[in-house]
C-alpha positions as CSV (number, residue, x, y, z in Angstrom):
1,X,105.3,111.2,74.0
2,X,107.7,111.6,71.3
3,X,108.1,115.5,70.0
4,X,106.2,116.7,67.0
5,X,105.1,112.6,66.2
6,X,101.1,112.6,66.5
7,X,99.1,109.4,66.2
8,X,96.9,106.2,67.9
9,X,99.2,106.6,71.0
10,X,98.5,110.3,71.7
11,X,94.6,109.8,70.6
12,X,93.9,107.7,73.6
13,X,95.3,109.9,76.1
14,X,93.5,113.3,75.0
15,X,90.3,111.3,74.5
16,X,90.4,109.7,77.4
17,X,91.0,113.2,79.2
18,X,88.4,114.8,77.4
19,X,86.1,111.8,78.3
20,X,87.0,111.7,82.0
21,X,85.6,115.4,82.0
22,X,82.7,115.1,80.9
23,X,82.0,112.5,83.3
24,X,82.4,115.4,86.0
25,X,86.5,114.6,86.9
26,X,88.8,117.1,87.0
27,X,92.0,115.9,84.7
28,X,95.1,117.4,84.0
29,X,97.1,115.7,81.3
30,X,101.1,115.6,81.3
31,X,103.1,114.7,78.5
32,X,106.4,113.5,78.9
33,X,108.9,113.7,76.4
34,X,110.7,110.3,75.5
35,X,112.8,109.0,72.9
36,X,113.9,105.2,72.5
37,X,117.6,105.3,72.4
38,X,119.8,103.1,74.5
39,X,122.0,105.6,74.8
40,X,119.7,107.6,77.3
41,X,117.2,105.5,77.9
42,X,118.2,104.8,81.6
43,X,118.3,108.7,82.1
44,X,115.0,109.4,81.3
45,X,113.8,106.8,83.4
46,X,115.7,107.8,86.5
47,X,114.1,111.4,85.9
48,X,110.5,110.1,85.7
49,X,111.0,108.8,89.0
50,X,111.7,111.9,90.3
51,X,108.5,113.4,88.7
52,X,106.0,114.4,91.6
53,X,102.0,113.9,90.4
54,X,100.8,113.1,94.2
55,X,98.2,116.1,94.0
56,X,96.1,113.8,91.8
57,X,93.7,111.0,93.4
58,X,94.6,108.9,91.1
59,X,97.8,108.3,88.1
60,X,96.8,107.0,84.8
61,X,100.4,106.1,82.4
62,X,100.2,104.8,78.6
63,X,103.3,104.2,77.2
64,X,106.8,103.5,78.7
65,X,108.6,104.8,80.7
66,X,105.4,106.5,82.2
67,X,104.9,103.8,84.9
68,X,108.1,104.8,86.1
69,X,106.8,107.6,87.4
70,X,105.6,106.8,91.2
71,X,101.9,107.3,92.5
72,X,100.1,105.2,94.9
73,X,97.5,104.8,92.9
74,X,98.9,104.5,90.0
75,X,96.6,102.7,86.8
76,X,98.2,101.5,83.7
77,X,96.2,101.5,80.5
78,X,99.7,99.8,79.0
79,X,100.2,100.1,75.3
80,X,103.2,98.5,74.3
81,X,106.6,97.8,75.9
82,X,109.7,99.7,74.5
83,X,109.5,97.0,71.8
84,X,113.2,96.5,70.3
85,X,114.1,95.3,74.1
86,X,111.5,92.8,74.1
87,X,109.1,91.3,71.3
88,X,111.1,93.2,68.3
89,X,114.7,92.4,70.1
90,X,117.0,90.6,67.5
91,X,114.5,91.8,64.6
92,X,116.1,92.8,61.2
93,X,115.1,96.4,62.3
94,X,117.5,95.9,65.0
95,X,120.6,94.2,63.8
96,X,122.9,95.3,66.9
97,X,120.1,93.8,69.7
98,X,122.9,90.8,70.6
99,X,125.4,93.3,71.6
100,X,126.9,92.7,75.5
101,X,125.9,96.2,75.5
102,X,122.8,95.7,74.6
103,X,122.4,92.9,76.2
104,X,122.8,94.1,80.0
105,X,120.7,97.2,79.3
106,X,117.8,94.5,77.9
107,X,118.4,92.8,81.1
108,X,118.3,95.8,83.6
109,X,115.2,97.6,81.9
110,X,113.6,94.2,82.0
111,X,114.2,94.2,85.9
112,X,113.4,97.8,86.5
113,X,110.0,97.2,84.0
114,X,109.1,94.6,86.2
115,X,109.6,97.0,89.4
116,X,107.3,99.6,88.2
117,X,104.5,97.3,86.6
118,X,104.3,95.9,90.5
119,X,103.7,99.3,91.6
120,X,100.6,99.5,90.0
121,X,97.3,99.2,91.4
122,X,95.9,98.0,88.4
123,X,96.7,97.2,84.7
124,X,94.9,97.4,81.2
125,X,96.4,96.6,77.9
126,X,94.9,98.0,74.3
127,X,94.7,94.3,72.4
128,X,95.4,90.4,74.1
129,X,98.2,90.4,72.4
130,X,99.7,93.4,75.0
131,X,98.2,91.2,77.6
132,X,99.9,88.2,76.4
133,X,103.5,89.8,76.2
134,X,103.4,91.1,79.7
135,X,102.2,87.9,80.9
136,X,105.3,86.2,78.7
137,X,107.6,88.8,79.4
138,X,106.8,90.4,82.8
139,X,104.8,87.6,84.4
140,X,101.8,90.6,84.8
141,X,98.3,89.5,84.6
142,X,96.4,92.2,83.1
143,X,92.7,93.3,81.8
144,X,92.1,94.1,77.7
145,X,90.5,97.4,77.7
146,X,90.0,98.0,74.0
147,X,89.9,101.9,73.1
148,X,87.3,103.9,71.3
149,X,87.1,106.1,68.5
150,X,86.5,109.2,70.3
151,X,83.2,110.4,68.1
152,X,82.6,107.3,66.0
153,X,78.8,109.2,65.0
154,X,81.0,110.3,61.9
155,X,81.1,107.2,60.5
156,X,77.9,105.6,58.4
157,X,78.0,103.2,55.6
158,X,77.0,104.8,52.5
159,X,76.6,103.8,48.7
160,X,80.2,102.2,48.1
161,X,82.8,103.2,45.4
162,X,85.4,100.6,43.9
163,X,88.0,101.9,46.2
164,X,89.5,99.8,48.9
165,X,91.6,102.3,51.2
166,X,94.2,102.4,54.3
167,X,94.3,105.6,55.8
168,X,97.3,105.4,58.5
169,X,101.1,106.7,58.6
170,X,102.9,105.9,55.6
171,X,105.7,103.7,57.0
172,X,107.6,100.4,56.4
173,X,106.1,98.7,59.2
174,X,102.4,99.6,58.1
175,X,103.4,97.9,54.5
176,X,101.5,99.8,52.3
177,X,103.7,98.3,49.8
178,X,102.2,94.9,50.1
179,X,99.3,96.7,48.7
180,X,100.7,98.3,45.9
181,X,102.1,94.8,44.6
182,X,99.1,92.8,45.0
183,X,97.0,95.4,42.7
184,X,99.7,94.1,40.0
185,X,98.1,90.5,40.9
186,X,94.4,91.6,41.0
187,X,92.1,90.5,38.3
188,X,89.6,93.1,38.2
189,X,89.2,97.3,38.4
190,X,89.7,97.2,42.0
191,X,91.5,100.9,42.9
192,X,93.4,100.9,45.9
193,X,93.2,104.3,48.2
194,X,96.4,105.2,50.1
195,X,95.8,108.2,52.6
196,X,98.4,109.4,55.0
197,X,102.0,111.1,55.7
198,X,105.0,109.6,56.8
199,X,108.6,108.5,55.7
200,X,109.6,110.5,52.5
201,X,112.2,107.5,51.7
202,X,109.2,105.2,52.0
203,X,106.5,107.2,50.0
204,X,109.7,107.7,47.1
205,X,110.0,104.0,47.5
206,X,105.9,103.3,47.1
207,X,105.5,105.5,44.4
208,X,108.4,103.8,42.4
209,X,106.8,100.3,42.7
210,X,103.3,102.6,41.0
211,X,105.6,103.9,38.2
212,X,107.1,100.2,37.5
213,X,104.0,98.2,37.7
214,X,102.1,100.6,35.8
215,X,99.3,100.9,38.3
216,X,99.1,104.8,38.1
217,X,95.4,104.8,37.0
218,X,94.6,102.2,39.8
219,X,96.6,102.9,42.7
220,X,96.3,106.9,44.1
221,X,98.7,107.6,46.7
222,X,97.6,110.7,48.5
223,X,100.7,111.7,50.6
224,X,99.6,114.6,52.8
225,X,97.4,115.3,56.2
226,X,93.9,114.9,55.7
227,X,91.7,116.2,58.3
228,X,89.0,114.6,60.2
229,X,86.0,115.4,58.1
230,X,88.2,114.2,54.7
231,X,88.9,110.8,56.1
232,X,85.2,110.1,57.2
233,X,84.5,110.8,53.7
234,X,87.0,108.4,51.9
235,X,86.1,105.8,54.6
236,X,82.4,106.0,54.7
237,X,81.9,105.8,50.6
238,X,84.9,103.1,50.0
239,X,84.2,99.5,49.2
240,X,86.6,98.0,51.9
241,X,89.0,99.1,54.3
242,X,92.8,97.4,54.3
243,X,95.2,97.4,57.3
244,X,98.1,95.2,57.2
245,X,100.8,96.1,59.8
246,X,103.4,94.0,60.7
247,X,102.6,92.9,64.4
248,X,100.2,95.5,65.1
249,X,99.9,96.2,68.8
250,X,96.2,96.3,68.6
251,X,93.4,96.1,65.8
252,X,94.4,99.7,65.2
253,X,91.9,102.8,65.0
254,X,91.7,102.5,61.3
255,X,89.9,98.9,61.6
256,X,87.8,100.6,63.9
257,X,87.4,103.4,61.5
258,X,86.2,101.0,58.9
259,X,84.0,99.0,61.6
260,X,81.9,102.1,62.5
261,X,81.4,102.5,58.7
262,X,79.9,98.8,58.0
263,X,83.0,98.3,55.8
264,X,84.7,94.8,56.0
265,X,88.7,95.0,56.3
266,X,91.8,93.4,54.6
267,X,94.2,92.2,56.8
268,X,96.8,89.9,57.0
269,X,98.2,86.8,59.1
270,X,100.8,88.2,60.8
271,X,99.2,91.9,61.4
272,X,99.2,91.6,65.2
273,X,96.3,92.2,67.4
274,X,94.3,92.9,64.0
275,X,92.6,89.3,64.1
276,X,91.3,90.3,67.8
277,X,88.3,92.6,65.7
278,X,88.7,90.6,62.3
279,X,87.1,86.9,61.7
280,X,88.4,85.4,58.7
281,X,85.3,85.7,56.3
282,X,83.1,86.8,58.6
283,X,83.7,90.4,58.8
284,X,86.7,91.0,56.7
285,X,89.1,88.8,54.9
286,X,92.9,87.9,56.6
287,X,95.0,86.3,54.3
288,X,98.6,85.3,53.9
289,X,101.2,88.6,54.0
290,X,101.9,87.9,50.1
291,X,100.7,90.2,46.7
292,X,99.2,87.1,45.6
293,X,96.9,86.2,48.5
294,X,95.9,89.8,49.0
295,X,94.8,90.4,45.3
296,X,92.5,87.5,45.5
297,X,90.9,89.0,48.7
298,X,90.7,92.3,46.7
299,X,89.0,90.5,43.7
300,X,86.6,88.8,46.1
301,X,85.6,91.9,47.9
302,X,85.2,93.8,44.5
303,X,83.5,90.1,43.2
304,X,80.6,89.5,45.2
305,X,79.2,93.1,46.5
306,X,76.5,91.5,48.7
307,X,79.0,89.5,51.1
308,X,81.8,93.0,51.5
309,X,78.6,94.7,52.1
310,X,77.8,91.5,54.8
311,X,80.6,91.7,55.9
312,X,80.7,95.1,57.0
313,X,77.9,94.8,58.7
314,X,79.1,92.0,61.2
315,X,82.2,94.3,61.9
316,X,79.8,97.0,62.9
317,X,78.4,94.6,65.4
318,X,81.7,93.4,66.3
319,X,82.1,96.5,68.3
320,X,79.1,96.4,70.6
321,X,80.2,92.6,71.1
322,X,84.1,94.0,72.9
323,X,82.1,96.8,74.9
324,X,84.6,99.2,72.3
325,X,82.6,102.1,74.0
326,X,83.8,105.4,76.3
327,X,80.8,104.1,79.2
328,X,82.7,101.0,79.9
329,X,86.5,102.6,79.7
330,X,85.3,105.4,82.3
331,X,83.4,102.5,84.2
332,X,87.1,99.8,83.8
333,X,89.5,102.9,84.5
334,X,88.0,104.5,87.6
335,X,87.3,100.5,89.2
């Protein structure tokens, strides 16, 4: 875990604990502190391998470095790599990744990744697209286990506003921006719902492009915490749901959000392991990571009420049809 950062990646390992006990296992969760910089990367890995969890049957590890940390029966339920050594390395995010530097420590962690991986006994991914990098970068077959809301009951469609909204972290990488300038392309009074907290430079940034395209009375940005019970709200009475990460590492709990509420979702091309919930038309719309293309989904899902409403329904469904229930994690998990 990384200190005082809260979010998809530390869902899945509370729910999953709370879920293991009430199907009668005892569980006792430990969070390990981690931070991504090359600088000690190497160290914290050398100390997870010291870290003794052999008074458990059984070793479930999420995010990297945890596999490090030796168990004979040791399950992964893997959720990404460290990504700026492997799917993000040379991105613009990164400028330094070709660095001899760099370079070696890509090379060694690579090696040492591929140690631990063999250790386990067996391993899950979150999305295919997880699957598909250890299989390009590891050579490691593994088995999608797609996670659960952890109460999805919450979440019922209801009469539907003209709001389409994306409740996640307010960061560059989640491009809420990409929304902002395609409500300067949309053609009818379409409001567009941002909910979250995140990057202060980022918000500044999104609520300057608000200001200059004179979208104030159609855009609300709503940069705070909202709880549980305010974001079941805001997604059960919306008109559509939008999501358009860059490279997502799954479909992301707030398409599943949106799924459990009959709403169809916006998403984009290039959003990742989004298109593994979303069918083009079918249950949402993914168009081309551009203001234009995304305004024209907006005006169609504001357009013609009876298809978003359709549409909504078939992502609802979509769920039962990837077993995106706790019975068949607790069933995959404890194989």
């Amino acid at each position: 875990m990384v200190p005082f950062v809260h979010g998809g990646a530390r869902n899945i390992v509370d729910w999953l604990a709370t879920k293991l006990t009430e199907h009668g296992h005892q569980v006792e969760t430990v969070l390990l502190p981690h931070i991504d910089h090359p600088d000690v990367l190497f160290d914290q890995m050398a100390a997870f391998r010291w870290v003794d969890l052999s008074a458990a049957d059984r070793l479930i590890c999420f995010r990297p470095p945890a596999h490090h940390v030796p168990h004979d029966n040791k399950v992964l339920w893997f959720i990404h790599h460290i990504r700026r050594f492997y799917d993000l390395w040379g991105a613009s995010y990164f400028p330094d990744s070709d660095t001899t530097q760099l370079t070696g420590l890509r090379d060694a962690l690579v090696a040492a990744d591929n140690a631990a991986l063999g250790e386990a006994r067996h391993v899950f991914t979150n999305s295919r697209i997880v699957s598909d990098r250890l299989a390009t970068y590891n050579g490691v077959d593994s088995e999608v286990l797609y996670p659960p809301l952890f109460d999805p009951s919450a979440y019922q469609p209801v009469e539907r506003n003209d709001e389409i909204v994306a409740v996640c972290r307010l960061e560059h990488h989640k491009r809420q921006h990409l929304l902002v300038e395609a409500m300067a392309h949309t053609t009818t009074p379409v409001t567009l719902r941002l909910c979250g907290t995140g990057n202060s430079g980022y918000v500044e940034q999104l609520r300057d492009t608000i200001a200059c395209t004179a979208l104030a009375d159609r855009v609300i940005l709503d940069d705070r915490w909202i709880d549980d019970d305010e974001k079941v709200n805001v997604v059960n009475r919306c008109l559509a749901a939008a999501y358009v990460p860059e490279n997502e590492d799954s479909y992301g709990y707030p398409s599943l959000e949106a799924a459990h509420a009959a709403k169809a979702v916006l998403t984009t091309t290039d959003s990742g392991g989004v298109p593994e919930l979303i069918t083009d038309g079918e249950n949402g719309f993914i168009a081309e990571p551009t203001p234009e293309a995304l305004a024209d989904a907006m005006d169609q899902l504001y357009l013609d009420r009876v298809r978003t409403e359709r549409m909504g329904e078939a992502n609802r469904e979509r769920v039962g049809e990837l077993q995106i229930d706790w019975d068949h994690v607790i069933e995959r998990i404890l194989a």
